[in-house]
Structures are given as structure tokens and as C-alpha cells.
C-alpha positions as CSV (number, residue, x, y, z in Angstrom):
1,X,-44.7,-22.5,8.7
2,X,-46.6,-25.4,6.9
3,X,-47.2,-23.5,3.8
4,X,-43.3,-23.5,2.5
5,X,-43.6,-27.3,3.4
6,X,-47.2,-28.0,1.8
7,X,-45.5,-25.3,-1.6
8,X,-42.6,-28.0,-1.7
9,X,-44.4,-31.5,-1.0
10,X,-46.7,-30.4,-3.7
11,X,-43.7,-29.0,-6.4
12,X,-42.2,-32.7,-6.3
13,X,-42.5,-34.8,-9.7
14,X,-43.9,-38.6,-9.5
15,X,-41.1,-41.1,-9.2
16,X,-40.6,-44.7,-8.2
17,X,-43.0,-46.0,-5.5
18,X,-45.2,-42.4,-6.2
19,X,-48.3,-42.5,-9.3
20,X,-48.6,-40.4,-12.1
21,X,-45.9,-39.2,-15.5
22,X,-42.2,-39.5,-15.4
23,X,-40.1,-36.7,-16.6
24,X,-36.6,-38.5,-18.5
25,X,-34.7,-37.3,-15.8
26,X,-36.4,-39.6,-13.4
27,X,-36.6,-42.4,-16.4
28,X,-32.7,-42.2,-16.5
29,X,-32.2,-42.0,-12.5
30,X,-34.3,-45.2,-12.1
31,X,-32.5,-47.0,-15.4
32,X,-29.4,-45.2,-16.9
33,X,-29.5,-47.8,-20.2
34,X,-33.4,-46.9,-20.4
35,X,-34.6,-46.8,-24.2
36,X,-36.8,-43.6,-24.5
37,X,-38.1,-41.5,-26.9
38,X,-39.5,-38.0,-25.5
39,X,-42.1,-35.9,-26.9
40,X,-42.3,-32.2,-27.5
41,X,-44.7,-32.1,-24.7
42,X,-42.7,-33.4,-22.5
43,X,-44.0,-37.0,-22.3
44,X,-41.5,-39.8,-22.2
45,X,-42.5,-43.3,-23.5
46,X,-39.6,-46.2,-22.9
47,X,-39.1,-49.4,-24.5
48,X,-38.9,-52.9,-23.1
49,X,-41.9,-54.2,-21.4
50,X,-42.6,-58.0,-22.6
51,X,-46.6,-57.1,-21.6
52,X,-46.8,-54.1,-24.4
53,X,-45.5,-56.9,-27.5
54,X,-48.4,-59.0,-26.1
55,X,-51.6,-57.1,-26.7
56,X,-52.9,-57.0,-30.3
57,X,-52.2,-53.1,-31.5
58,X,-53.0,-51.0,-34.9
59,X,-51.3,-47.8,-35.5
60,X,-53.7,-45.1,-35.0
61,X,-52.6,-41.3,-35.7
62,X,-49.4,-40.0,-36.6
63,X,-47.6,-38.3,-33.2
64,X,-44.2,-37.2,-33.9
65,X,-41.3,-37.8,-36.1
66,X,-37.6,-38.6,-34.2
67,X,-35.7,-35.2,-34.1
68,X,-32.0,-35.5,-33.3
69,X,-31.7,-36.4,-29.4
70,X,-35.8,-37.0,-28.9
71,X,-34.9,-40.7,-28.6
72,X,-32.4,-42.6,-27.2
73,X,-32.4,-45.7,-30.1
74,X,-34.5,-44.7,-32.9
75,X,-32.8,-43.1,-35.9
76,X,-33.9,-39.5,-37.5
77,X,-36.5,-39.7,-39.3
78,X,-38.6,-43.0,-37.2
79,X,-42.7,-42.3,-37.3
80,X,-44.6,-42.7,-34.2
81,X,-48.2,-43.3,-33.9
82,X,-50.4,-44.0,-31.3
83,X,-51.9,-47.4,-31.0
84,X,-55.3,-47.3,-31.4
85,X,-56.4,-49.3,-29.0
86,X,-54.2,-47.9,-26.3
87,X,-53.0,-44.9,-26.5
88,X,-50.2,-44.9,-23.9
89,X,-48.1,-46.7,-26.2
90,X,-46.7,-45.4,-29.0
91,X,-45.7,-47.9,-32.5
92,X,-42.4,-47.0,-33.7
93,X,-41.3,-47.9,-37.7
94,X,-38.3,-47.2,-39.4
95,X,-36.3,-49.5,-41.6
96,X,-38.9,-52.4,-41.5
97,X,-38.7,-52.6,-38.4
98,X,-41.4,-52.3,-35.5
99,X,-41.1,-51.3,-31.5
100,X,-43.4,-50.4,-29.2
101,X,-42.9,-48.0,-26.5
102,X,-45.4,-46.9,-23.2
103,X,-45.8,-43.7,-21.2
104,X,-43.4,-43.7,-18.7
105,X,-45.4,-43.9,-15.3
106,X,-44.5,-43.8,-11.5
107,X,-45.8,-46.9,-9.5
């Protein structure tokens, strides 16, 4: 009888008030207007925290290019690295423009 119930508990994805990654699904439940960008693997990074345009950061490697629906406000074609210094964020360029975005993460 507790197995079905310890199989379910443990099938559940990290959300608001639980730790670890958030799929985009749970992103857009906890902020429909979110600004994401999603990763082939399934990692979703979202834009706005003041704290990530305070640290000092230096583009590191190369991670993706924006496909068609990947991002929610980047154009086609917007390069994303990894900072070097912390790699849950990601450095987004395109047009001259810069924004940052971090790995979307239960509390």
C-alpha cells in the first residue's frame, strides 16, 4: 500500500516552496508573463532578478542559439553563453543588446 504512494511522492517535479530545477510548465504556473528561454535539455533560465545585473560576469562558452519558440523574448538567432563565473546564468546578445537570465529553481 505505501509503495504506490512512496512511486508517486517521489514522481513529483520541484515547485514553489520545494528545492531543486523547474520545468517551464511550473515557471509559467508560478508567473504566466515569465521571460524564459529553455534549453534542449530541458533547463529553463528566466529573466528579471535585479541580484543577477549586480554581480560582475564574463561570457564564458557558447550554449545555445534561440530556435523558434525556445524563448519567450529573445529573437532567432540571440547567442547564449554561460557566465563564467556563474554558470547558472546564462548572458544573452543580440542586437547590441545584453540580458541575463538564471536557472529556474524551486525554493
Amino acid at each position: 500500500m505505501m509503495l504506490p504512494v512512496i512511486s508517486l511522492l517521489s514522481a513529483c517535479s520541484p515547485g514553489a516552496g520545494e528545492g531543486g530545477l523547474l520545468n517551464l510548465r511550473q515557471v509559467l504556473t508560478m508567473n504566466p508573463d515569465a521571460e524564459y528561454v529553455e534549453l534542449e535539455n530541458g533547463d529553463v533560465y528566466t529573466h528579471g532578478a535585479e541580484w543577477v545585473y549586480e554581480k560582475s560576469l564574463t561570457k564564458g562558452a557558447k550554449v545555445a542559439e534561440v530556435e523558434k519558440g525556445m524563448a519567450s523574448d529573445l529573437p532567432v538567432g540571440t547567442i547564449l553563453y554561460e557566465s563564467k563565473e556563474i554558470p547558472a546564468i546564462l548572458i544573452a546578445e543580440y542586437d547590441g543588446k545584453t540580458k541575463r537570465y538564471h536557472l529556474a529553481m524551486g525554493e
